[in-house]
N, C-alpha and C positions, 0 to 999 in steps of 0.2 A: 263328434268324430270318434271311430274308434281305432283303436291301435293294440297291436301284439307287443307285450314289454319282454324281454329278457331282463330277468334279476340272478345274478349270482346267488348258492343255495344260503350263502350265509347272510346277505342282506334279504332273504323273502325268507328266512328264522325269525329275521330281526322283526323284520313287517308285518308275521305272524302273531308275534308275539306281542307287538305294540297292539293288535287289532285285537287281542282278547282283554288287553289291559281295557280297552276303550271299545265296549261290547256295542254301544250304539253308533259307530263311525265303521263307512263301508272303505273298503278297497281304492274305491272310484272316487270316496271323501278325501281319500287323505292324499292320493295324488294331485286332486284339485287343489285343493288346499296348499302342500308343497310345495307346487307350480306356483301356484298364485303370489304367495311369502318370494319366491325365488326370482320370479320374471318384475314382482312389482319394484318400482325408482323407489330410493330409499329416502327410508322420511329424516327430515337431518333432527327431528324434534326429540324422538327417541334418544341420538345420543347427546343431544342436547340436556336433557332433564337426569341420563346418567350419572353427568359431570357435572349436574348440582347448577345448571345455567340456568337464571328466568327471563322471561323477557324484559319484566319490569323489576328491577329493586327496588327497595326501599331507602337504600343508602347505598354511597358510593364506594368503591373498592378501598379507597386511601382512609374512610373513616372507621377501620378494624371490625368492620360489622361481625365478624366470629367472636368480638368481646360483647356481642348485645347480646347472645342467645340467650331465650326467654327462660328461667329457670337455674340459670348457672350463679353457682358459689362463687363472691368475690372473694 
């Protein structure tokens, strides 16, 4: 599909400017790219591993497991 975009001068600065930082990415890459980041369901694992969540522990929240880290001065 193609399509005529209007860009504001100072977001198609910006887009300019991103696209010489990133000398092998076209025009046509980075909108796809954008879209695709933008339209896709967000993955909850991302902020999951953010906030330091595993699926599996190794010990339970009640047994101070911040007093096990491997390395730390008693």
């Amino acid at each position: 599909m193609k399509k005529t975009v209007y860009l504001p001068d100072d977001l198609a600065e910006r887009v300019q400017a991103y696209l010489k930082q990133h000398p092998g990415l076209t025009l046509s890459e980075l909108v796809q790219q954008s879209l695709k980041q933008r339209l896709s369901p967000a993955d909850p694992r991302a902020i999951l591993r953010l906030a330091g969540l595993v699926p599996r522990a190794t010990t339970q929240a009640g047994d101070r497991a911040e007093d096990r880290h491997v390395g730390r001065a008693r």
